[in-house]
LOGU-236384 format. One record per residue (C-alpha): residue number from 0; residue in three letters; chain; x, y, z. Coordinates in nm, 2 decimals, padded with zeros to 4 digits. Layout:
% LOGU-236384
ATOM/n/res/chain/xx/yy/zz
ATOM/NUM/ALA/A/X/Y/Z $
...
This chain:
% LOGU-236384
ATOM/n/res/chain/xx/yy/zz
ATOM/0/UNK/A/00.53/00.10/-00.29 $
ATOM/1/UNK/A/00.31/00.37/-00.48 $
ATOM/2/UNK/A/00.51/00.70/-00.48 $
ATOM/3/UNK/A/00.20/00.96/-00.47 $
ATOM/4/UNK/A/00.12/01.13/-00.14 $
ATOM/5/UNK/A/-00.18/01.05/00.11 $
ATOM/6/UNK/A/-00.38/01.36/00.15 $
ATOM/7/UNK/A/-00.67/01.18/00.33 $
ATOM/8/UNK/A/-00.68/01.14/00.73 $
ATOM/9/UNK/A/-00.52/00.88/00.91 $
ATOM/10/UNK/A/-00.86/00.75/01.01 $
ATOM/11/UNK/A/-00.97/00.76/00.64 $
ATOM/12/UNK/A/-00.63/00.58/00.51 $
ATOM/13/UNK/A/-00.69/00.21/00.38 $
ATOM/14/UNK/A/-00.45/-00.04/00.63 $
ATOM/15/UNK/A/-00.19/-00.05/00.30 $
ATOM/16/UNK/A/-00.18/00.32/00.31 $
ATOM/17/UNK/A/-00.10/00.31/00.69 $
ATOM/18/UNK/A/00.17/00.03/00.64 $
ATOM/19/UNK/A/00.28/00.25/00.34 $
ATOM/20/UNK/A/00.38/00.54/00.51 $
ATOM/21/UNK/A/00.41/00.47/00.85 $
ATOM/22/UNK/A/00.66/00.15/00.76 $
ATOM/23/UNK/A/00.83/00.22/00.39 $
ATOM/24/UNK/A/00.83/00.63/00.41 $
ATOM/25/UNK/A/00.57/00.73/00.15 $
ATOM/26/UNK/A/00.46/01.12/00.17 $
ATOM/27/UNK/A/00.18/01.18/00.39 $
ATOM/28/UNK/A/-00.01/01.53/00.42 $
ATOM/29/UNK/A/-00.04/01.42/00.78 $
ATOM/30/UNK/A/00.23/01.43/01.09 $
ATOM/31/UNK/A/00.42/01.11/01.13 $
ATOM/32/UNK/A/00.26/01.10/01.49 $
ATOM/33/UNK/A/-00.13/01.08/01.38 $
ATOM/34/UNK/A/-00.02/00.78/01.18 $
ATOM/35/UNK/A/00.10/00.59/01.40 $
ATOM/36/UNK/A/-00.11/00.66/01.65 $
ATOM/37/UNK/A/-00.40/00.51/01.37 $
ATOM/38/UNK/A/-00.16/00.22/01.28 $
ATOM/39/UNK/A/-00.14/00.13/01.66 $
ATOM/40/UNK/A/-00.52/00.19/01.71 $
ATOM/41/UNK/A/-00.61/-00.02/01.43 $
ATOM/42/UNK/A/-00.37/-00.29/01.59 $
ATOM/43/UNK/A/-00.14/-00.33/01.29 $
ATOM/44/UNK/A/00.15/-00.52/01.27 $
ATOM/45/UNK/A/00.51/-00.52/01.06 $
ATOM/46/UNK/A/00.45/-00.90/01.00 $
ATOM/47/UNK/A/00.05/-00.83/00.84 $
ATOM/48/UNK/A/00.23/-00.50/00.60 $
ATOM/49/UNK/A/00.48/-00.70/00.46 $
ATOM/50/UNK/A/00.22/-00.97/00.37 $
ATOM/51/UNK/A/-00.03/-00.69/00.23 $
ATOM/52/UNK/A/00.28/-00.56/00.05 $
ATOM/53/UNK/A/00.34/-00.87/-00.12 $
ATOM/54/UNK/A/00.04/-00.95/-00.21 $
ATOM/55/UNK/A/-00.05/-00.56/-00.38 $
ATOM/56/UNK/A/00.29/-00.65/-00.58 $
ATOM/57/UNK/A/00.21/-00.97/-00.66 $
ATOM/58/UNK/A/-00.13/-00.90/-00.78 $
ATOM/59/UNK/A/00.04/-00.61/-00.95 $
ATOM/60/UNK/A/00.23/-00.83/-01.15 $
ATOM/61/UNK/A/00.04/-01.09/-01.23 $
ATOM/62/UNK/A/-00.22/-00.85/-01.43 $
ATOM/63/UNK/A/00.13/-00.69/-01.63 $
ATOM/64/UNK/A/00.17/-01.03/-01.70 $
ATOM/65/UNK/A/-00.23/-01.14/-01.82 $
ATOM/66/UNK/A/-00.19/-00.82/-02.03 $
ATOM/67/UNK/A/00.11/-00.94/-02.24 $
ATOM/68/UNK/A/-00.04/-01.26/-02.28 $
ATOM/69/UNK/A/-00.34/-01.10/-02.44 $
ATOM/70/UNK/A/-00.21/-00.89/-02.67 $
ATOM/71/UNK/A/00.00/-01.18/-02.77 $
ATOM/72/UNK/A/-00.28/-01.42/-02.81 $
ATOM/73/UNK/A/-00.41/-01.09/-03.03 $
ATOM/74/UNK/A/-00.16/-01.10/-03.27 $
């Protein structure tokens, strides 16, 4: 999970950043109610954040990974 605070709306936030802190506590500027009155709105789910999740930390590491390999294929 990213650690920096949402300062945009609720109805602004990207469907990670409304898993993110209405699901895995990350800072909002927002109250606790207007996100989840957005998550619900939107019609999100526990089962589709934990798959967004996984995927913005898989993707996350493959690129670390690509990287390393370049700058060893560099040398």
């Amino acid at each position: 999970m990213r650690s920096s605070t949402v300062k945009s709306s609720p109805q602004r936030m990207s469907n990670v950043e409304l898993c993110e802190t209405y699901l895995y506590g990350r800072k909002a500027k927002h109250s606790r109610f207007a996100i989840s009155s957005e998550y619900r709105r939107r019609g999100l789910s526990k089962n589709y954040c934990s798959k967004a999740n996984d995927e913005y930390y898989l993707a996350t590491m493959v690129k670390k990974l690509v990287k390393a390999e370049e700058k060893k294929s560099k040398k």
